[in-house]
C-alpha positions, 0 to 999 in steps of 0.5 A: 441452487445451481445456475448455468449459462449459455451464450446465443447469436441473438442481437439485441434490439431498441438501440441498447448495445448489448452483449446477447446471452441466456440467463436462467434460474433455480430459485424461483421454481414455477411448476406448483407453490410447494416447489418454489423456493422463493415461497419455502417455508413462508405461507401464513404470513399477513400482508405485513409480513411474506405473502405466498401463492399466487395472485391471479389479475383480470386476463382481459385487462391490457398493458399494466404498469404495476408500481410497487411500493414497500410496506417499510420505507426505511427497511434498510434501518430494520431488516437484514437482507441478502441478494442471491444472484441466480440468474445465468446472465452477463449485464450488458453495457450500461448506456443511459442507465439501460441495463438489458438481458436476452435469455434463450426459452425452453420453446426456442423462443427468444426474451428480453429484458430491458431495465431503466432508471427515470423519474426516480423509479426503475423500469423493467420492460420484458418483450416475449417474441414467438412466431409459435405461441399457441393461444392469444396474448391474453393467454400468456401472463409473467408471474413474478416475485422480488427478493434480496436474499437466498430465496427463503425471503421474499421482500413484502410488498404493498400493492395498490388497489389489491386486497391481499389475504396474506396468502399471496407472495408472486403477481401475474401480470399480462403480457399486451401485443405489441406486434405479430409475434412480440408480447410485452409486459411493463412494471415499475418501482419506486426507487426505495426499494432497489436493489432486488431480484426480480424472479418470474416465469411464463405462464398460458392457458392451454383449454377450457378447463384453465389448465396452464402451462409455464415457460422457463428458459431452456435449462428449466429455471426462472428467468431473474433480472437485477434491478438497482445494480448491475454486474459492473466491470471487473476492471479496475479492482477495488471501489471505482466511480462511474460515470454514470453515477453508480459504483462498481466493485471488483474483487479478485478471488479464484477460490471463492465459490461465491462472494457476498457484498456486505453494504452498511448504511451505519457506523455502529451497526453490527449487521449489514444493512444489505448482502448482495450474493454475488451471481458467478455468471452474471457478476464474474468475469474470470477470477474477478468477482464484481458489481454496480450500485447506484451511488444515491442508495443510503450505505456509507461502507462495505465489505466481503464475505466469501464462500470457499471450500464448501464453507462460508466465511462468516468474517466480514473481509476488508476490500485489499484496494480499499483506499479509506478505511475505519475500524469497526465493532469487534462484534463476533469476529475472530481476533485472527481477522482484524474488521474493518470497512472500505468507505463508499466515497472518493478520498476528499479532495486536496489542494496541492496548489502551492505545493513546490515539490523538491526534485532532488537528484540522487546524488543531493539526498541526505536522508533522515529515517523516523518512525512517525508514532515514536518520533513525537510520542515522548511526552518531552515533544510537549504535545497535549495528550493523545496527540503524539505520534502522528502525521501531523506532528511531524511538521511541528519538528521541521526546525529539528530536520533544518538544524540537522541539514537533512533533505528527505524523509525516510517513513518507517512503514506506515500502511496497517499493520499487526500491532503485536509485531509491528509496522513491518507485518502490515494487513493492507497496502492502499491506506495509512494506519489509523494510528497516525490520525485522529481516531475514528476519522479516515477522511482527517488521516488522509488529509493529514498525511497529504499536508504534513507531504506538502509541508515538508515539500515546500521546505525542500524536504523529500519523503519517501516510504518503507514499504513491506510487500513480501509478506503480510500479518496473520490477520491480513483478509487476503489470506482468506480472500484466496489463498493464491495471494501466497507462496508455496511454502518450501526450503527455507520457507516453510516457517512463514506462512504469509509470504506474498507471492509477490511474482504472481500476476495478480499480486504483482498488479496489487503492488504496482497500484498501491505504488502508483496510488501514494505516489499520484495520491499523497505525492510520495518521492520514493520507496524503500523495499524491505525484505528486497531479497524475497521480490526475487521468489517465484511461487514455490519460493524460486530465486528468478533471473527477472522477477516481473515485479523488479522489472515492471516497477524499473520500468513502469512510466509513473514509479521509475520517475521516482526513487526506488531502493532494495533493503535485504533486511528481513523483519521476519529473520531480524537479519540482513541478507547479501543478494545480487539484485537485478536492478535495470539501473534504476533501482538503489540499495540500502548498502549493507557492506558500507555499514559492515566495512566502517564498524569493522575498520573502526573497530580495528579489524577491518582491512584497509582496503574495505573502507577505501573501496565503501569511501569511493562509493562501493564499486564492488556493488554499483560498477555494473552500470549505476554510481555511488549515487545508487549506494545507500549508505548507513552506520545504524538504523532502525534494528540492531544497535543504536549508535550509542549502543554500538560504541557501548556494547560488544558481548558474545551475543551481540557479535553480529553487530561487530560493535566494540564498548571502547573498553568496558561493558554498558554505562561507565563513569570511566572519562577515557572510555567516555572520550573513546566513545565520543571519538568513536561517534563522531568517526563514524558520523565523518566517514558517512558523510565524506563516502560517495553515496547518500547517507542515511541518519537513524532517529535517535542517533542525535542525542544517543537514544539507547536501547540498553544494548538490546538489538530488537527493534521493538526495544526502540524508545520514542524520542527523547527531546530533552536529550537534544538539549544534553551536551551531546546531543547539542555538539552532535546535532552542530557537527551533523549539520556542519557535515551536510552544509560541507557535503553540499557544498563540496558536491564536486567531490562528495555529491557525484552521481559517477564514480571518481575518476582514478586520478582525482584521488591518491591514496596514503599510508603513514609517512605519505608511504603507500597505503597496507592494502590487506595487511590487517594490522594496519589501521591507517588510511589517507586520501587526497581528492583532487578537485583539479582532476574533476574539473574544478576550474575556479581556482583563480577567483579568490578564497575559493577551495580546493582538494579534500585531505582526510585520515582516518586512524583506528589504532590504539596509538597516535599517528605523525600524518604527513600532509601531501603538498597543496595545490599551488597559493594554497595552504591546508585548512583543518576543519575538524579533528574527532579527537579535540574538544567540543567546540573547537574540534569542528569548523566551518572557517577551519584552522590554517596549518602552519607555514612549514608544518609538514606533518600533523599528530592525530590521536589514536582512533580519530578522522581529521579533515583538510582542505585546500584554500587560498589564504584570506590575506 
């Protein structure tokens, strides 16, 4: 079957706003039964079944409204259809249902068509205008057929008042005059029946003898006409909602030959209870495939199957801007495509009315990172069975996010994924995992998604998404819907074959809409880039100097109000990578060196100079025009060692960890290796909150979740809520929360959105000596931060708090640390020491230092901190 089309300078006429063209056909071939394809293979059938042949009516009979009833009204149930669009034409603007085609004959003449919905039934008025027709309108008859599929089946129609023989499956209908040179024939259709094509030709006496000739359009096909669906818009993609009642699909694919919309009016069907074969002249418009239905018509879901390469796909593909979605049969399916549908509905409607969302500021954000399934899995949440792990258990622990004193959540990904690899090799982007809902429900998931949003920001809390746009799971639909989605495989690139080409206009433009639709959706504050570095590729796998997409996003008016922030980490390689990201200085980054310089100095090989350069907000990075507030700054996450395991483990294959076992390999009953690893915690839970930047908590670190040494992310366990009742995980939950009530209340110094000013801080050695600053041996470092020296001016009402003194020793010996002298009325207060005992070795209140006491003793790998207060008496 082959179809064409040509545009002609004709106007449209009756006030319809049309766009003029020619539309012609083959599959309705006119010149004798045996040659019509829309009769093969059929004659023989009874009235119940096909009919074939034609149907000759009474000449003289004047303008007749045929209406047209199907045998089966509820056919949709019973019979598998397929709508071949063949017909060269482009739907014209939709205005009060009125759909109108012009086509051009193979005489010169001119034809429309006009097709309206009104009172429940379609219209379809065909106007013939000649000033040359030979013989009178009584000669010239529309023979005509309907059809849904590729022209082997014809719909069996009932028609009133005629005695069928079972040999007929086409009408002739005769055209009345209607002016000089202007013929006209009009039918109608119950409403049952749309949608269809209907496919006819023209045909007149020439003499006596009742020979005929026929009329086609002047590239010798069949006229045919869409009836109940149009060709819709191609803008926007994915499942839209007109306004006049009907709804559009859009589907961007450059290779598809041919695209077939599936519609399912069932929830167990395996087989579509209607296929439109998409026309490529009538429901194409660049690379964009697209078309209407009313939305009354009985389907409740959708789907795709595309023609690429001479081969049609027999998998049914999931809409990539499909918004709610659910699982369906396995059926026949490859395992290699998951199946699912886009549901014909708007996502229910949500009242945000008493929602207060937080607006915190960069700079205020103590950020809490979990993975929804495994946060409340553990049967030690005390859930009722099959009820863990989703968005609605999230809230059930907001006690949990208060205790700790954290403002925003980060969301591992939560977007459909391949659940062999795990949340970072998602399939589709505009919908959360049904494995966060009630199963078998999309419209519950999203809603609870959108109240756990709510509830978390009416308790003040953010939450911002991970999100994995680089690259997608094997069984993603795109890959199949065009290949183009995809970058050229080169360099280092040639082991992942489903690297997105996320540079590339079309891929782009998916991206930013999946972006704008959690945010306007489901009220998102901020997104996590996973794999940042590879936003930077171009098509064959290029570093580009201003990636579209990084730009786009940093200055679209929607996601630059919120937070955006590049992780290097890439899931594909289990590795981070040192980029230089572009940034227009609205993008954030997760902080890699921060983590690095901390382990390192900890663990008694870093430099001195590293770890003053991460606790004033890591310069080296965000000098170039952003802050510390831009820093995101984390000790462990979701991959590699746990915090306890990094304080547990440090064999050779774990090197990259730059992790240290205190002195003895995995589990020890060794009281001194247990006391240095809890020293080493708490060490490294004080130099992230007392850094410029936002400290960033990985789930489980609270209560020493253990992984047994293992750095693969899929050895994480869900969380153990009994470890939150162990005396660590009770002493390490008290002294997280005391360090995010002490950096929200220091805000002057430890919460700034600029760097530091070279006098609000002085630096020390031992003995108040300058500090070694590349002197590898040396594992001490001071600082005082001046509270004066920013602009603290309220030192005069009483108890109020002045400069900050912390030390940080990562030797194996104790360190005489000599306090610098306070501000003046002023005595040092301890606040906490790491190497003291549980409770003591914290507080809110803290310790004054003795009258006359000059130097304070810490013990070998420990961090101590002052402050400068006004006595209480």
């Amino acid at each position: 079957m082959s179809v064409n089309v040509a545009l002609s300078p004709f106007a449209s006429q009756n006030g319809c706003h049309s766009i003029s063209f020619t539309m012609q056909s083959h599959c309705f071939g006119c010149c004798a039964v045996a040659s019509a394809k829309l009769v093969a293979g059929m004659c023989g059938r009874n009235a119940k079944g096909m009919i074939c042949g034609w149907l000759k009516l009474d000449a003289k009979d004047q303008k007749v409204h045929e209406v047209v009833r199907h045998a089966r009204r509820n056919s949709y149930q019973d019979l598998r259809l397929r709508a071949l669009a063949t017909s060269d034409t482009s739907v014209v603007q939709i205005t009060k249902k009125v759909s109108s085609y012009q086509f051009r004959t193979e005489t010169g003449d001119h034809l429309k068509v006009l097709v309206q919905n009104k009172n429940d039934k379609y219209s379809l008025h065909v106007e013939f205008q000649s000033l040359q027709f030979p013989g009178s309108e009584n000669d010239l008859v529309m023979s005509w057929g309907l059809f849904r599929s590729d022209s082997s089946c014809v719909m069996p129609l009932d028609y009133q008042g005629s005695t069928l023989d079972g040999k007929h499956a086409t009408k002739e209908t005769p055209f009345t005059q209607e002016s000089s040179s202007t013929l006209s024939v009009e039918l109608d259709f119950e409403s049952s029946l749309v949608p269809f094509y209907v496919s006819f030709l023209l045909k007149s006496q020439i003499d006596s003898d009742m020979k005929s000739s026929e009329i086609r359009s002047h590239r010798k096909t069949s006229f045919v006409v869409p009836v109940g669906f149009g060709s819709g818009n191609p803008i926007p993609l994915g499942l839209s909602f007109l306004a006049d009642g009907s709804l559009n699909f859009a589907l961007f694919s450059r290779s598809a030959e041919r695209v077939v919309l599936c519609l399912y009016n069932g929830v167990k069907t395996d087989k579509p209870a209607l296929e439109i074969d998409l026309d490529p002249y009538v429901n194409k418009s660049g690379d964009v495939w697209h078309a209407s239905i009313n939305a009354t018509l009985p389907f409740e879901s959708y789907g795709y199957r595309c023609k690429i390469a001479d081969k049609v796909q027999e998998h049914l593909l999931l809409d990539p801007y499909a918004k709610v979605i659910r699982d369906v049969y396995a059926g026949s399916q490859s395992s290699s495509l998951v199946t699912c549908l886009g549901q014909l509905f708007k996502e229910p409607p949500f009242d945000w009315g008493q929602e207060v969302r937080p607006g915190l500021e960069m700079q205020e954000l103590i950020v809490y990172r979990l993975n929804v399934m495994r946060f409340s899995k553990d049967k030690s949440c005390k859930l009722p069975n099959n009820d863990g792990g989703t968005f609605s258990r999230v809230t059930e622990k907001l006690h949990h996010f208060k205790n700790l004193g954290v403002n925003a959540i980060l969301l591992e990904p939560i977007f459909p994924f391949d659940e062999q690899k795990g949340p970072y090799f998602p399939w589709h982007f505009f919908c959360p995992a049904s494995q966060y809902g009630s199963p078998g429900d999309p419209v519950s998931l999203t809603t609870s998604m959108k109240e756990m949003v709510k509830k978390l920001h009416n308790n003040g809390l953010e939450v911002f998404l991970e999100v994995v746009f680089t690259h997608t799971a094997e069984c993603s639909a795109l890959r199949v819907i065009d290949n183009s989605y995809y970058r050229v495989k080169t360099g280092d690139d040639l082991g992942n074959e489903n690297a997105l080409n996320c540079n590339y206009p079309v891929v782009t433009q998916m991206i930013l809409d999946s972006l704008r639709h959690w945010v306007i959706e489901y009220h998102i504050d901020g997104f996590c880039f996973i794999n940042a570095s590879s936003l930077l590729r171009g098509f064959h796998g290029e570093f580009l100097s201003r990636p579209p997409l990084v730009e786009a996003i940093a200055f679209d008016p929607l996601l630059s109000k919120v937070k955006i922030i590049a992780d290097s980490w890439d899931p594909l390689e289990m590795k981070s990578k040192e980029i230089l990201f572009p940034h227009w200085k609205k993008w954030a980054e997760i902080n890699n060196k921060f983590c690095c310089d901390v382990r390192n100095f900890l663990r008694g090989e870093g430099l001195p100079s590293n770890l003053a350069t991460r606790l004033c907000g890591s310069g080296d990075v965000f000098l170039d025009g952003r802050g510390p507030a831009f820093s995101f700054n984390f000790i462990a996450r979701n991959f590699g060692l746990s915090l306890v395991d990094l304080v547990s483990f440090s064999s050779k294959k774990l090197a990259t960890e730059l992790s240290w076992n205190c002195g003895e390999e995995g589990p020890t009953n060794k009281n001194a290796v247990l006391e240095r690893r809890l020293k080493q915690i708490r060490n490294f839970l004080f130099i992230l909150f007392i850094s410029l930047g936002v400290p960033v908590l990985n789930m489980g670190d609270e209560c020493g979740q253990s992984s047994g040494g293992s750095p693969a992310y899929g050895d994480r366990k869900p969380f153990d809520w009994n470890a939150l009742r162990t005396c660590f995980g009770t002493q390490t939950v008290q002294f997280i929360s005391f360090l995010s009530s002490l950096k929200k209340r220091r805000s002057d110094l430890l919460q700034k959105r600029n760097f530091l000013r070279e006098e609000s801080i002085e630096w020390h050695g031992s003995n108040q000596s300058p500090p070694k600053w590349d002197d590898k041996s040396s594992k001490f470092l001071a600082m005082t931060l001046k509270a004066n020296a920013e602009g603290f001016e309220s030192l005069s009402v009483p108890n109020m708090h002045g400069d900050l003194f912390a030390a940080f020793n990562g030797a194996d010996l104790s360190e005489s640390v000599t306090l610098p002298p306070p501000p003046a009325d002023m005595v040092w207060f301890r606040l906490f020491d790491t190497a003291l005992p549980f409770p003591g070795f914290f507080s809110a209140d803290g310790a004054p230092v003795e009258d006359g006491l000059v130097t304070y003793e810490m013990q070998s790998h420990s961090c101590a901190l002052f402050e400068a207060r006004r006595p209480s008496g």
